[in-house]
KETORKE-899652 format. One record per residue: x, y, z of N, C-alpha, C in turn; residue in one letter. Coordinates in steps of 0.05 Angstrom, whole numbers, plus 5000, padded with zeros to 4 digits. Layout:
<r n_c1="X" n_c2="Y" n_c3="Z" ca_c1="X" ca_c2="Y" ca_c3="Z" c_c1="X" c_c2="Y" c_c3="Z" aa="A"/>
...
END
This chain:
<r n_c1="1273" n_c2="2673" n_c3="2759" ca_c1="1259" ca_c2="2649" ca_c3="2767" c_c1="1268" c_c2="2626" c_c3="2749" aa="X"/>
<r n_c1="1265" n_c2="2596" n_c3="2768" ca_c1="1278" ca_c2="2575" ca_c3="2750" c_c1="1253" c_c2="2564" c_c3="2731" aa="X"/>
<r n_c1="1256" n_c2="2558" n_c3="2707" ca_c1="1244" ca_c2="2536" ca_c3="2704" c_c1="1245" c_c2="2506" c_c3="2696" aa="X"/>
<r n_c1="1220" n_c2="2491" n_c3="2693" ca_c1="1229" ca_c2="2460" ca_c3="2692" c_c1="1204" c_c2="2452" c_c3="2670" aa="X"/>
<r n_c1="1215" n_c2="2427" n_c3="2655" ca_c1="1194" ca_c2="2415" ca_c3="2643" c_c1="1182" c_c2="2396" c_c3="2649" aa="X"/>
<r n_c1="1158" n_c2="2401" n_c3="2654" ca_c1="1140" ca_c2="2375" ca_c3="2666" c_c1="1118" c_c2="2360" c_c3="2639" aa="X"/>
<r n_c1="1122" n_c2="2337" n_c3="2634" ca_c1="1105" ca_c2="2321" ca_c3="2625" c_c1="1087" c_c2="2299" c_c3="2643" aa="X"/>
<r n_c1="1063" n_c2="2303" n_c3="2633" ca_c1="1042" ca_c2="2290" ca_c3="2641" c_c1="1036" c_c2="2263" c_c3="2622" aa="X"/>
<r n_c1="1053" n_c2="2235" n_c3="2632" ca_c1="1050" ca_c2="2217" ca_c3="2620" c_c1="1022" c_c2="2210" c_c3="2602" aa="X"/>
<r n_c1="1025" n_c2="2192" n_c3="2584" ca_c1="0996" ca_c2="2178" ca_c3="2564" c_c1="0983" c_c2="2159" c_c3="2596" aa="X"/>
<r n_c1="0994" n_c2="2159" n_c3="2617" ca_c1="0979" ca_c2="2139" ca_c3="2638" c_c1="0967" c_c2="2157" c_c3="2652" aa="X"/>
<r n_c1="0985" n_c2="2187" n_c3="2662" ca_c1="0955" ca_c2="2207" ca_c3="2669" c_c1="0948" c_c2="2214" c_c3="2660" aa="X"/>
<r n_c1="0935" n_c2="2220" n_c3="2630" ca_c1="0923" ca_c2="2231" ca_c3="2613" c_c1="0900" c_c2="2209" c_c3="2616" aa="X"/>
<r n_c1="0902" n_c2="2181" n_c3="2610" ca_c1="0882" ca_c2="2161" ca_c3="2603" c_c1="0868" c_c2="2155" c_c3="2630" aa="X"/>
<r n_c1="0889" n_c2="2165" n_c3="2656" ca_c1="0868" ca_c2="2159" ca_c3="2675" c_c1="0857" c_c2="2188" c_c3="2688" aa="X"/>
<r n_c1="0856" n_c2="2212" n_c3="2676" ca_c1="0842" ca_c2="2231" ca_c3="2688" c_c1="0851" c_c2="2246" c_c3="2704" aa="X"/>
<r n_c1="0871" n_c2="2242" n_c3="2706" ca_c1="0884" ca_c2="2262" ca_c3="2735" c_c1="0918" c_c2="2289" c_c3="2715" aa="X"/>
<r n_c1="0900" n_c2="2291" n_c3="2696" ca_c1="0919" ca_c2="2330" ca_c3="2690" c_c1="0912" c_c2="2347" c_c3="2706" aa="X"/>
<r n_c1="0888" n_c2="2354" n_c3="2706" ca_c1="0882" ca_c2="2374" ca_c3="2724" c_c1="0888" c_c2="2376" c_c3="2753" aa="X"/>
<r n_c1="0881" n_c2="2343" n_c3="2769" ca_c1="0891" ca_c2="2342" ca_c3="2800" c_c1="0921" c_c2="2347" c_c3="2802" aa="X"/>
<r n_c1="0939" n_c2="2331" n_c3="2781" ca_c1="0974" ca_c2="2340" ca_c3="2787" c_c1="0965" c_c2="2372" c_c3="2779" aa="X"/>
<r n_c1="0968" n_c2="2380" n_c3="2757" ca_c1="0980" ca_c2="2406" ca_c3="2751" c_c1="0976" c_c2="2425" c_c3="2774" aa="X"/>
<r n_c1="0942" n_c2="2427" n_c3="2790" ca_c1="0934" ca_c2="2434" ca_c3="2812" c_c1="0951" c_c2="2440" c_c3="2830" aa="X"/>
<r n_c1="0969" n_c2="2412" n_c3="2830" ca_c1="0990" ca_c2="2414" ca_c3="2864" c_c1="1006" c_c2="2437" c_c3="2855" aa="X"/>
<r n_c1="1020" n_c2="2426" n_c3="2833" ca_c1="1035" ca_c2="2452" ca_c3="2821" c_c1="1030" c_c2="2474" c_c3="2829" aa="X"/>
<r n_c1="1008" n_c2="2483" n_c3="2818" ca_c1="1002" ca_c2="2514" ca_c3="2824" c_c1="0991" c_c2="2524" c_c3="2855" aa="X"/>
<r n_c1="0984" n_c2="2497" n_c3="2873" ca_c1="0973" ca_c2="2509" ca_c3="2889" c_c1="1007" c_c2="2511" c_c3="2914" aa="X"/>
<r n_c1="1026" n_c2="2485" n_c3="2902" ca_c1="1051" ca_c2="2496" ca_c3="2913" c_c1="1059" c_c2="2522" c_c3="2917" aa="X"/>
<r n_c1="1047" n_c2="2532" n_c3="2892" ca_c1="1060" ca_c2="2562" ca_c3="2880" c_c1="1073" c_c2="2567" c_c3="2855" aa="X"/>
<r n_c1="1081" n_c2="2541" n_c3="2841" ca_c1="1089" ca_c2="2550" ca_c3="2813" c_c1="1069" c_c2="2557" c_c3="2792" aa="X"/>
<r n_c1="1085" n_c2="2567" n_c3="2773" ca_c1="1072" ca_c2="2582" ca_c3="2755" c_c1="1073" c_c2="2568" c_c3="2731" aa="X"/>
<r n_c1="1046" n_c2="2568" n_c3="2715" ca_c1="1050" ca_c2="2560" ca_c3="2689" c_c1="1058" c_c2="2583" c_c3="2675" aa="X"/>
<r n_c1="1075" n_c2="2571" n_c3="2655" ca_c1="1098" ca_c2="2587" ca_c3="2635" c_c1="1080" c_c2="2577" c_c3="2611" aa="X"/>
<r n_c1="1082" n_c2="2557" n_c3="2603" ca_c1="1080" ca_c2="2534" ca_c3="2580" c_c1="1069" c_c2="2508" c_c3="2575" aa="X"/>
<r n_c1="1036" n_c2="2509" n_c3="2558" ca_c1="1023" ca_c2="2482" ca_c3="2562" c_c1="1015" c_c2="2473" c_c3="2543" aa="X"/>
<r n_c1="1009" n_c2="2447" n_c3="2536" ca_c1="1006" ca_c2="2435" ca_c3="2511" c_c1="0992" c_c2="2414" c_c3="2506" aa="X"/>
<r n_c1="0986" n_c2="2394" n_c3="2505" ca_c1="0968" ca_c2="2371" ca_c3="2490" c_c1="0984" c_c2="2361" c_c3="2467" aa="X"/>
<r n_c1="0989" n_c2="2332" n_c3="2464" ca_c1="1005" ca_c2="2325" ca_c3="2443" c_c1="1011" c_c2="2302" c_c3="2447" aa="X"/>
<r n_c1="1011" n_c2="2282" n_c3="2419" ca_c1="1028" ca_c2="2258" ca_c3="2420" c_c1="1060" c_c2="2259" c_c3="2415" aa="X"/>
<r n_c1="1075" n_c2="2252" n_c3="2427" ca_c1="1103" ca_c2="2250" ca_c3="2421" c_c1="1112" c_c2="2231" c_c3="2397" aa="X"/>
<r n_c1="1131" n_c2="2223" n_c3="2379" ca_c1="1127" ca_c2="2211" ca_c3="2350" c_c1="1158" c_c2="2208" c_c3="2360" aa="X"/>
<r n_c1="1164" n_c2="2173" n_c3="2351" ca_c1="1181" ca_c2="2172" ca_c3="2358" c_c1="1210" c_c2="2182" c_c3="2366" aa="X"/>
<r n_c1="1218" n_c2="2210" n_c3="2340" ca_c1="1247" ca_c2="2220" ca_c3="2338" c_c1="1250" c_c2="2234" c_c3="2357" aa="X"/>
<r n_c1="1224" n_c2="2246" n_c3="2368" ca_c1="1226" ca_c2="2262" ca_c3="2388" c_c1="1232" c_c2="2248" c_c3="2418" aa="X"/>
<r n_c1="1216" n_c2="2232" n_c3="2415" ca_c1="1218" ca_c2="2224" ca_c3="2443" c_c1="1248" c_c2="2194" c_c3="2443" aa="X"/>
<r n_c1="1252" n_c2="2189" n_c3="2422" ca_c1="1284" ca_c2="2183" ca_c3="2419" c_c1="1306" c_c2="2204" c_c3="2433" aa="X"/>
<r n_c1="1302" n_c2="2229" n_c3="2418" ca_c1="1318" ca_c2="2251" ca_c3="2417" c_c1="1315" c_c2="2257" c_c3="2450" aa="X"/>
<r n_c1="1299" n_c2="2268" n_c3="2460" ca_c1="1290" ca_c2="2268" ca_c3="2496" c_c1="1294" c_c2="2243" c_c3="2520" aa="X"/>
<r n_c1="1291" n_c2="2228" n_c3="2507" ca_c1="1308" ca_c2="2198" ca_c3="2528" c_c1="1336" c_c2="2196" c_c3="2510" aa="X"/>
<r n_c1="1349" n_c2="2197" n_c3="2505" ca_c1="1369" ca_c2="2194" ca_c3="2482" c_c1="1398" c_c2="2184" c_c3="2515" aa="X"/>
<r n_c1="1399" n_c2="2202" n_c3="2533" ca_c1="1409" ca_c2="2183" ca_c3="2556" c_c1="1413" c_c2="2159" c_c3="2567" aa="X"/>
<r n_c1="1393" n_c2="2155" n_c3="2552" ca_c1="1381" ca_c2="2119" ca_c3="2562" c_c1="1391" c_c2="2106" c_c3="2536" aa="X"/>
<r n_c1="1393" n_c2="2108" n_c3="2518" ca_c1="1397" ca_c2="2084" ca_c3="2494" c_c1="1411" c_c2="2070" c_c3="2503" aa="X"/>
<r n_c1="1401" n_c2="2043" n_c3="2500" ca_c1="1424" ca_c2="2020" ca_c3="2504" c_c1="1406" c_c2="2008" c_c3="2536" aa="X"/>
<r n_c1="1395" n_c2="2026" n_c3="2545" ca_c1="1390" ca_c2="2004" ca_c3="2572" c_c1="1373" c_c2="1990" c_c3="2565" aa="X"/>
<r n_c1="1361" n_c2="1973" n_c3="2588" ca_c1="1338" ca_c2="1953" ca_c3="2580" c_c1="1310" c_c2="1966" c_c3="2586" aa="X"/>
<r n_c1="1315" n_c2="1984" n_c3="2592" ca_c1="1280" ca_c2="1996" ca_c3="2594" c_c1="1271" c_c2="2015" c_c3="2572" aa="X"/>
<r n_c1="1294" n_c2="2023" n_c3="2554" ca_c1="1298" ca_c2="2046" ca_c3="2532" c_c1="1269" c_c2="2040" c_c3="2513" aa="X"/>
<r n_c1="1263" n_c2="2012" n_c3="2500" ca_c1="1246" ca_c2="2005" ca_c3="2487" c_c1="1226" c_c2="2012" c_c3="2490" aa="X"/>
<r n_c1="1219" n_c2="1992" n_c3="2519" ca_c1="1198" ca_c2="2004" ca_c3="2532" c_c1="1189" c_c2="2030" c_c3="2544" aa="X"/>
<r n_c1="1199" n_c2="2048" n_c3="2543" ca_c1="1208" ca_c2="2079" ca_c3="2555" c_c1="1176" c_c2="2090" c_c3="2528" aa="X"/>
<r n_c1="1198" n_c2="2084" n_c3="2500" ca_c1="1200" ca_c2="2098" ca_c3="2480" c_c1="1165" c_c2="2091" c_c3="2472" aa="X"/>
<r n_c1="1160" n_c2="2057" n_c3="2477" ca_c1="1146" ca_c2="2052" ca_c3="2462" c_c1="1110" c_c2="2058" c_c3="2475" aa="X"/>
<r n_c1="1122" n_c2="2068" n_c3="2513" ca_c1="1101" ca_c2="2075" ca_c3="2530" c_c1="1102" c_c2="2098" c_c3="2523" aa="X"/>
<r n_c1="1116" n_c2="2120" n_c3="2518" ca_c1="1112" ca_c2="2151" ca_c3="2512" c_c1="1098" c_c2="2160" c_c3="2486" aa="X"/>
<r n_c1="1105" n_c2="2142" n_c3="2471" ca_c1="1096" ca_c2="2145" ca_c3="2445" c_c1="1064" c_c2="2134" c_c3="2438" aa="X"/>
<r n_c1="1059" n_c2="2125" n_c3="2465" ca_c1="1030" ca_c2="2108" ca_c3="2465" c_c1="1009" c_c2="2126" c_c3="2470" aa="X"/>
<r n_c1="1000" n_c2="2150" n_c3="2472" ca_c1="0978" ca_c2="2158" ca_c3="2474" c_c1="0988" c_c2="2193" c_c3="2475" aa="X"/>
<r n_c1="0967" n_c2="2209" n_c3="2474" ca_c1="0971" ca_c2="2239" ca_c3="2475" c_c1="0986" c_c2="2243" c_c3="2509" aa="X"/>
<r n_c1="0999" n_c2="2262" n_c3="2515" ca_c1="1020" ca_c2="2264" ca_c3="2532" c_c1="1009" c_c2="2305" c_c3="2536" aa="X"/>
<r n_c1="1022" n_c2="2308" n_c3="2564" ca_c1="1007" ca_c2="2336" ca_c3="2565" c_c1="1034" c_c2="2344" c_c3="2581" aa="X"/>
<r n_c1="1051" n_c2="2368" n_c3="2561" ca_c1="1075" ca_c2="2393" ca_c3="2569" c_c1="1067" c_c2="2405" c_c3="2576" aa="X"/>
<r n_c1="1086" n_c2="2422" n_c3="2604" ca_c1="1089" ca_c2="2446" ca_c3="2617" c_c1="1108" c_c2="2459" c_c3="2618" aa="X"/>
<r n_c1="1112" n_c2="2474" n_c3="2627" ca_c1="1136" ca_c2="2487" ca_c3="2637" c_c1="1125" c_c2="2501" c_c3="2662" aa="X"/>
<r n_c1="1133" n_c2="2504" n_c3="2686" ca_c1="1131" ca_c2="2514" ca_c3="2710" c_c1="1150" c_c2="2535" c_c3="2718" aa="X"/>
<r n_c1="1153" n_c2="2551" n_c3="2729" ca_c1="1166" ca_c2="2567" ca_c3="2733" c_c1="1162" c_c2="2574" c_c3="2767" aa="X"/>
<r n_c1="1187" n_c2="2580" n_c3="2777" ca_c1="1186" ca_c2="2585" ca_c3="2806" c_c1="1216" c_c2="2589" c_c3="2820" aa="X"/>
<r n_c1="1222" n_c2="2591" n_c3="2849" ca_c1="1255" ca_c2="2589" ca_c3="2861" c_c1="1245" c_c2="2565" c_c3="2865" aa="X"/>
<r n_c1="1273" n_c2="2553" n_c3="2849" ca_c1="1289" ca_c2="2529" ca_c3="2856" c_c1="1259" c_c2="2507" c_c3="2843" aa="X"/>
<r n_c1="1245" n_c2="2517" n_c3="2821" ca_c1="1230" ca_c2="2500" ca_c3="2804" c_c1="1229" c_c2="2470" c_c3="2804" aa="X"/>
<r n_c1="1260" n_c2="2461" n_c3="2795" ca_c1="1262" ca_c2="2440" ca_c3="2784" c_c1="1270" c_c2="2417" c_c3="2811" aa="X"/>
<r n_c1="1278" n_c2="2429" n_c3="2833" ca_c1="1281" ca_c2="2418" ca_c3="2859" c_c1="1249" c_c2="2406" c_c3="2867" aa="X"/>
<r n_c1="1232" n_c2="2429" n_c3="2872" ca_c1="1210" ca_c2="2433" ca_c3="2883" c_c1="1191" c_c2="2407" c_c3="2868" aa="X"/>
<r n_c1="1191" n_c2="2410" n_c3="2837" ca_c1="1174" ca_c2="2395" ca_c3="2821" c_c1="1176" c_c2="2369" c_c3="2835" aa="X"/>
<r n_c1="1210" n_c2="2362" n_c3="2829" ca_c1="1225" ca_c2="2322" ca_c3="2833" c_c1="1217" c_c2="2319" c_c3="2855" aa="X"/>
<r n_c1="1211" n_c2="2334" n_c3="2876" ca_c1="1204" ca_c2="2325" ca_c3="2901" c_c1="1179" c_c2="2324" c_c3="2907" aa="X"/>
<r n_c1="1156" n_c2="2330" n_c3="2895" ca_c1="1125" ca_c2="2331" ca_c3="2901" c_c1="1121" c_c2="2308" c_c3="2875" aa="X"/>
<r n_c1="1144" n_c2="2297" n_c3="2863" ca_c1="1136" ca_c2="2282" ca_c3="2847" c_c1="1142" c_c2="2252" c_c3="2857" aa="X"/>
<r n_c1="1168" n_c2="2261" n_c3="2881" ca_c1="1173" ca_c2="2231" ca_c3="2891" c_c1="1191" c_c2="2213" c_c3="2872" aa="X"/>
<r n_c1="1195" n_c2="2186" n_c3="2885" ca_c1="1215" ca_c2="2170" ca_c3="2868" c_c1="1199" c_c2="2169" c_c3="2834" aa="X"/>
<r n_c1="1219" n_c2="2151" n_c3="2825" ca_c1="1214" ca_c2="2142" ca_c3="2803" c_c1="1189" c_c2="2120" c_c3="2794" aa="X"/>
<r n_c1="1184" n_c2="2103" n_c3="2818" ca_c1="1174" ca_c2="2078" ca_c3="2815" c_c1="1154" c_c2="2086" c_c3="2839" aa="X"/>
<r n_c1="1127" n_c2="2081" n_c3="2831" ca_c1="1100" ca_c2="2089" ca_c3="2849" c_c1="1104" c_c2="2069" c_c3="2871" aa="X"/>
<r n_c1="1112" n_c2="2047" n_c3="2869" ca_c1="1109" ca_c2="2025" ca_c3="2888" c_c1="1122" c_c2="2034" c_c3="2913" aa="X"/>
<r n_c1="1153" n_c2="2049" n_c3="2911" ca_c1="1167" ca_c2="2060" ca_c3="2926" c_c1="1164" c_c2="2095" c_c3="2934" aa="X"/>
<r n_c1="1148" n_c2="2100" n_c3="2926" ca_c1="1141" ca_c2="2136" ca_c3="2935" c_c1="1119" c_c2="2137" c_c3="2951" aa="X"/>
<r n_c1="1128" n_c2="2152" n_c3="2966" ca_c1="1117" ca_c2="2158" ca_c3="2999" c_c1="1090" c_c2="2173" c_c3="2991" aa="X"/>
<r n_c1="1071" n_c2="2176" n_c3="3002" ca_c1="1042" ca_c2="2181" ca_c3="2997" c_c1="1050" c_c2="2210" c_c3="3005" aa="X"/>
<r n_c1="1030" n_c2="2229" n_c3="2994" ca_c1="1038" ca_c2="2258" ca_c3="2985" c_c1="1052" c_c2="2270" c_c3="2970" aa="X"/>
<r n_c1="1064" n_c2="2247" n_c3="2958" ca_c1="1078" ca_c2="2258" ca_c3="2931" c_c1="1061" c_c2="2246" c_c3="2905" aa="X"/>
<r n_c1="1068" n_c2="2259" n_c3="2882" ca_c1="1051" ca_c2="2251" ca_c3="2855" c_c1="1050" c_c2="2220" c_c3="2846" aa="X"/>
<r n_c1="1065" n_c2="2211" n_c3="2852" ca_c1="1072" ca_c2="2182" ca_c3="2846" c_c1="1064" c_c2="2167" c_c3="2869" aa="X"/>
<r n_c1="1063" n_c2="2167" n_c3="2890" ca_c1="1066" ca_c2="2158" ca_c3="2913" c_c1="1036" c_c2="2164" c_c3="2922" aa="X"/>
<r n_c1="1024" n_c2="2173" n_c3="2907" ca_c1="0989" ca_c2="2183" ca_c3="2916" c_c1="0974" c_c2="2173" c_c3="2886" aa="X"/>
<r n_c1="0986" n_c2="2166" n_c3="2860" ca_c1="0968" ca_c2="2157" ca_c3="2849" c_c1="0988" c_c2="2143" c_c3="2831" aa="X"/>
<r n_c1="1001" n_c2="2128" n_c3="2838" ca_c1="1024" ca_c2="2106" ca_c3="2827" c_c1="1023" c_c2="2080" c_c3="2839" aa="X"/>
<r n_c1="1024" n_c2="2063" n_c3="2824" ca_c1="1028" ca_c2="2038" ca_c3="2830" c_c1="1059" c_c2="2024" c_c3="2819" aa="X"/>
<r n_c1="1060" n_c2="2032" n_c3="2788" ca_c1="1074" ca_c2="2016" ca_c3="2772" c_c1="1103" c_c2="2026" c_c3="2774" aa="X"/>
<r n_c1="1124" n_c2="2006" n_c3="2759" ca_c1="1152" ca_c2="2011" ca_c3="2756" c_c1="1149" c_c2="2013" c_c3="2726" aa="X"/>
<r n_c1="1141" n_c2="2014" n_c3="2715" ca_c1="1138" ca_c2="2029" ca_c3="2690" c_c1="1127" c_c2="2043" c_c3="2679" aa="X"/>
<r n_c1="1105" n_c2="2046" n_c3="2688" ca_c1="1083" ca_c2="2073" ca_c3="2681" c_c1="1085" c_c2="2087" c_c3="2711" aa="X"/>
<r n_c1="1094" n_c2="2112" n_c3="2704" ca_c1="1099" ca_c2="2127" ca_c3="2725" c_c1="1086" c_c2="2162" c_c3="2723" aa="X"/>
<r n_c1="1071" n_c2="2156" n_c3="2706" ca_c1="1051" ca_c2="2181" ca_c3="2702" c_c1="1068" c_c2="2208" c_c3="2695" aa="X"/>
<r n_c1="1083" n_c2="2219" n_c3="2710" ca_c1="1102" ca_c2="2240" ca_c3="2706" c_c1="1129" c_c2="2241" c_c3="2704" aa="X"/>
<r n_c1="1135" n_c2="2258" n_c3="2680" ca_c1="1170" ca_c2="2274" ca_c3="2682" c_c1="1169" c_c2="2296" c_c3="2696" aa="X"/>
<r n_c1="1199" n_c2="2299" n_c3="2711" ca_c1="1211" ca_c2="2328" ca_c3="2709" c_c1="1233" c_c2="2327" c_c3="2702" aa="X"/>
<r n_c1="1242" n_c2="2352" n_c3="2693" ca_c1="1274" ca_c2="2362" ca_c3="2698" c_c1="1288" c_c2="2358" c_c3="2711" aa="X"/>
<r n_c1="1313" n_c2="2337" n_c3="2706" ca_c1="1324" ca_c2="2334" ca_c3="2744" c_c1="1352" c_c2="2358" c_c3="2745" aa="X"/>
<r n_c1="1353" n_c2="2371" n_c3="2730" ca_c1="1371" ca_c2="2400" ca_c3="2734" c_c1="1362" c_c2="2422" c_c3="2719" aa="X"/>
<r n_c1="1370" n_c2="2446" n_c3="2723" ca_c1="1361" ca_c2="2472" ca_c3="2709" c_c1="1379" c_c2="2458" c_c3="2682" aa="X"/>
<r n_c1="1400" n_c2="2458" n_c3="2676" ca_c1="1404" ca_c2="2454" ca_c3="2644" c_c1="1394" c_c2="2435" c_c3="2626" aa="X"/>
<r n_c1="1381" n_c2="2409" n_c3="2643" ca_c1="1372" ca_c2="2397" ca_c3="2632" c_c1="1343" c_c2="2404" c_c3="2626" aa="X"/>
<r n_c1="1328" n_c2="2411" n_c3="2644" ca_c1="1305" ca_c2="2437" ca_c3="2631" c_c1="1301" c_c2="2455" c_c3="2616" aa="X"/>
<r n_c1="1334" n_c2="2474" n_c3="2618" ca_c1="1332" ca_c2="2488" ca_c3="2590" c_c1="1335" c_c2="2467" c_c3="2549" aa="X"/>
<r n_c1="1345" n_c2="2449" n_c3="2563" ca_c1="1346" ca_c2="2427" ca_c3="2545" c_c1="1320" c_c2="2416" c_c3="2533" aa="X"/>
<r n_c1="1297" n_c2="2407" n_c3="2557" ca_c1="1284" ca_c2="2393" ca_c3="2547" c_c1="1258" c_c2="2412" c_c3="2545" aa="X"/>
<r n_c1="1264" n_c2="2432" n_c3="2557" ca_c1="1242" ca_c2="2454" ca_c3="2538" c_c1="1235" c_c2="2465" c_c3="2515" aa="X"/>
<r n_c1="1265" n_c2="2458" n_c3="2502" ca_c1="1275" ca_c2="2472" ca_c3="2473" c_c1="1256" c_c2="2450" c_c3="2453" aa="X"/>
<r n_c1="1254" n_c2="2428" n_c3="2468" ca_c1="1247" ca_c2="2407" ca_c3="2444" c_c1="1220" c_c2="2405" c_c3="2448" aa="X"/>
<r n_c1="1209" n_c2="2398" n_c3="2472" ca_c1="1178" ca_c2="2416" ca_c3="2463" c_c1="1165" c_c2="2434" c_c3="2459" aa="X"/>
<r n_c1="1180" n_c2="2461" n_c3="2462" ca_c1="1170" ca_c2="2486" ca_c3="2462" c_c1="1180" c_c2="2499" c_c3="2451" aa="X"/>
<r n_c1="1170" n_c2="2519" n_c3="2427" ca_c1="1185" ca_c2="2542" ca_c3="2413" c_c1="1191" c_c2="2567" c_c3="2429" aa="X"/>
<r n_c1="1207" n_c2="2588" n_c3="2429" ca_c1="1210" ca_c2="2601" ca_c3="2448" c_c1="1189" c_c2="2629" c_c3="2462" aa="X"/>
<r n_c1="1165" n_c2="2630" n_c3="2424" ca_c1="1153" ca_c2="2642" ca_c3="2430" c_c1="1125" c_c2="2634" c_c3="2445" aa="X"/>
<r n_c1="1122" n_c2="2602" n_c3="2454" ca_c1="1103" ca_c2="2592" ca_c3="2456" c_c1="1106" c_c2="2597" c_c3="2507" aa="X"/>
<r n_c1="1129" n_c2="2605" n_c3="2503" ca_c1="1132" ca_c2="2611" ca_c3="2533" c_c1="1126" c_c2="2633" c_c3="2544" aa="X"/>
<r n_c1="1110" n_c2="2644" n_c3="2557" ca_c1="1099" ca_c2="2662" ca_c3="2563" c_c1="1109" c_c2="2672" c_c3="2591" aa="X"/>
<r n_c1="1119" n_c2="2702" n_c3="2593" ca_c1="1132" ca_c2="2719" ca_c3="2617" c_c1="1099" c_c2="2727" c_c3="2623" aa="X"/>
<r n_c1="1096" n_c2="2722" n_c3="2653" ca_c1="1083" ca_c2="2738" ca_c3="2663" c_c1="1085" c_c2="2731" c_c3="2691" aa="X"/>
<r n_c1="1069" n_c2="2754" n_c3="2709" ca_c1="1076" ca_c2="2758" ca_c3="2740" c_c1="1048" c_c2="2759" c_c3="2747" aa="X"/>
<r n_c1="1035" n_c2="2724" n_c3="2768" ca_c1="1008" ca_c2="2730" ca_c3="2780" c_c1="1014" c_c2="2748" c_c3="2803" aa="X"/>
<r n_c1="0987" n_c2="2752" n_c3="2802" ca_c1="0989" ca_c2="2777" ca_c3="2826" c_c1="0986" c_c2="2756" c_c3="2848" aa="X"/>
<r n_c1="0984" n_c2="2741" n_c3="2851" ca_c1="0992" ca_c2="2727" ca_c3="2884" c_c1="1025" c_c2="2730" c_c3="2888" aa="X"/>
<r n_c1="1022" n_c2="2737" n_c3="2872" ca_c1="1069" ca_c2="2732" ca_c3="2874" c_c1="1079" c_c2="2741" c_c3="2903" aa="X"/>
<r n_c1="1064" n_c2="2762" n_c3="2901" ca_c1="1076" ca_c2="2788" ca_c3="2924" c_c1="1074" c_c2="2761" c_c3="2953" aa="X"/>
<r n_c1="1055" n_c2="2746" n_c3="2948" ca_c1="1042" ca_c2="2736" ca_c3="2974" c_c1="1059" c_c2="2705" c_c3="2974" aa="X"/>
<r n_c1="1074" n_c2="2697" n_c3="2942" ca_c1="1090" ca_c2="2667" ca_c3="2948" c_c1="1112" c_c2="2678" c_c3="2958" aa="X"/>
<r n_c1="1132" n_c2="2700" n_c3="2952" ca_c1="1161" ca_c2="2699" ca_c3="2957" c_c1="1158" c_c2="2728" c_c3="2972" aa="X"/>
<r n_c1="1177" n_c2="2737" n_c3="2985" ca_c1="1184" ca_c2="2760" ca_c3="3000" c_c1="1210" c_c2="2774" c_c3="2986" aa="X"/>
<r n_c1="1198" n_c2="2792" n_c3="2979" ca_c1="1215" ca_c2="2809" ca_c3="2959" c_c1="1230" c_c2="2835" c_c3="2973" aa="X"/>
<r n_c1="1219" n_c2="2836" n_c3="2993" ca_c1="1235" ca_c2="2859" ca_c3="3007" c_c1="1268" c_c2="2860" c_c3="3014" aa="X"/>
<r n_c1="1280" n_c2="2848" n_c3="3008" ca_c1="1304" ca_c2="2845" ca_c3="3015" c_c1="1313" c_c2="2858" c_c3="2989" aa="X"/>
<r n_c1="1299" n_c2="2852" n_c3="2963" ca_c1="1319" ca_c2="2849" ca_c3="2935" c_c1="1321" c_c2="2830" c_c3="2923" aa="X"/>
<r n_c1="1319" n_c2="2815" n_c3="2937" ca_c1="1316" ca_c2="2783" ca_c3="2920" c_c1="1300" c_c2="2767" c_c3="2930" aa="X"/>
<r n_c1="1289" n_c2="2743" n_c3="2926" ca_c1="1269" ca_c2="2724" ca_c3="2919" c_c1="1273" c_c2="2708" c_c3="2947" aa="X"/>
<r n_c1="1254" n_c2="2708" n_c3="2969" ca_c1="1265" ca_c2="2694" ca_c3="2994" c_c1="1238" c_c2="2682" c_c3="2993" aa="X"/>
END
């Protein structure tokens, strides 16, 4: 199974809605792996946007992430990190279609409530930096049998 790292911006934290996103998540069918509570302090969240240095939103990126407690996951599922970016919608709330995370409780082009992973390596990347390896947890809900069809041998 893939996984991806999802952060729960300082804008959904302050307005109340961890529980309603994380919800979709699971009621999609992914699995929590890995969860957390935490303010991000600048080197880190330097080190995690570190792609962006130099643009014009980098400042502002750094100085909105670093603004309030922030809430890590890790999700786990087929094709995780596809599944997440797309129930998460564009980037910018103004432009995401209603039914997606952004697009159902987004307005802004800069506060955009949630990250994901936009590839499996970049997930194994940005898991490492919030998460120690023992803090990820293997396990199998028993709904499983009833998300994917295992009869073949592999994950359909």
């Amino acid at each position: 199974m893939e996984r991806t790292l999802i952060i729960l911006k300082p804008d959904a934290v302050h307005r109340g809605l961890i529980g309603r996103i994380l919800a979709r998540f699971e009621e999609k069918g992914l699995q929590l792996a890995a969860l957390k509570m935490a303010r991000i302090d600048r080197a880190v969240a330097e080190r995690h946007y570190a792609p962006h240095k130099g643009k014009d939103f980098y400042e502002p990126l750094i100085r909105f992430i670093t603004g309030g407690p922030a809430v890590f996951a890790v999700l786990e599922g087929k094709g995780a990190v596809a599944v997440a970016r797309k129930m998460m919608g564009p980037t910018f709330g103004s432009a995401a279609e209603p039914g997606t995370i952004r697009g159902d409780f987004g307005v802004s082009n800069r506060f955009n409530l949630i990250h994901g992973s936009d590839s499996p390596e970049a997930a194994e990347a940005e898991i490492a930096i919030f998460f120690r390896p023992e803090e990820l947890v293997d396990w199998q809900p028993a709904a499983m049998v009833w998300l994917y069809d295992f009869s073949t041998g592999d994950v359909v």
